[in-house]
C-alpha positions in Angstrom: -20.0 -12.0 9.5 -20.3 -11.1 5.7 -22.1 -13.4 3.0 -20.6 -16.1 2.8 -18.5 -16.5 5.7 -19.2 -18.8 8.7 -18.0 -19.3 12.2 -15.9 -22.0 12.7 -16.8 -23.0 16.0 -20.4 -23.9 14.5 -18.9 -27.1 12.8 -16.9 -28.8 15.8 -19.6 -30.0 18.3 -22.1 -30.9 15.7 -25.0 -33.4 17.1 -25.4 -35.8 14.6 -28.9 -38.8 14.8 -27.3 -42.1 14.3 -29.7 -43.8 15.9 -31.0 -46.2 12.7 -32.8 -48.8 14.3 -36.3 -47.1 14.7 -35.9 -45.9 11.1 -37.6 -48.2 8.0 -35.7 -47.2 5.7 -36.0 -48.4 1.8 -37.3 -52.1 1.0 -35.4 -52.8 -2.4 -37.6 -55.8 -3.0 -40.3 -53.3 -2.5 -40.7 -52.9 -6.7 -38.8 -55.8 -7.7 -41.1 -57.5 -10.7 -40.6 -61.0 -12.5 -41.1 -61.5 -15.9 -40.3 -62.0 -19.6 -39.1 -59.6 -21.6 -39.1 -60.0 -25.6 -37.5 -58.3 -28.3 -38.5 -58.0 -31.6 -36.1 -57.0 -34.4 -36.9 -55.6 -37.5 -33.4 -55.7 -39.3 -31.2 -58.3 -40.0 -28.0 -59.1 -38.4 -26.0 -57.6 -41.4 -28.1 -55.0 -41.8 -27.4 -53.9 -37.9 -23.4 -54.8 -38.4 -23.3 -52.2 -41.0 -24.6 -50.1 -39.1 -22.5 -50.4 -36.8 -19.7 -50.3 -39.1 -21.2 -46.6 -40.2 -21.1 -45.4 -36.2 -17.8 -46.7 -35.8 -16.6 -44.9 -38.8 -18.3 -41.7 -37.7 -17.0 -41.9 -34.3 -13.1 -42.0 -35.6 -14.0 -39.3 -38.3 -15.0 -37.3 -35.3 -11.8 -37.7 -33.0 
């Protein structure tokens, strides 16, 4: 065989585990956290709309 070749008949009888039940797996309540979460804003709402206005405008000056 050269590099990067393979046999074919190494990929038809391919054992595969399927067996899941003895396996743990991944608890997704394992890191799941309760809270409060603030935000503090330094700029007022005009002040952030006219910033958006100023992306928005960038954005169709770009395309």
């Amino acid at each position: 065989m050269g590099f990067g070749s393979y046999d074919e008949s190494e990929q038809d009888n391919q054992d595969y585990d399927t067996d899941f039940e003895d396996d743990d797996g991944v608890s997704t309540s394992e890191n799941a956290h309760d809270g409060d979460v603030d935000y503090e804003f330094s700029a007022s709402n005009d002040e952030l709309l006219d910033k958006l206005k100023h992306i928005k405008e960038d954005e169709d000056e770009n395309t």
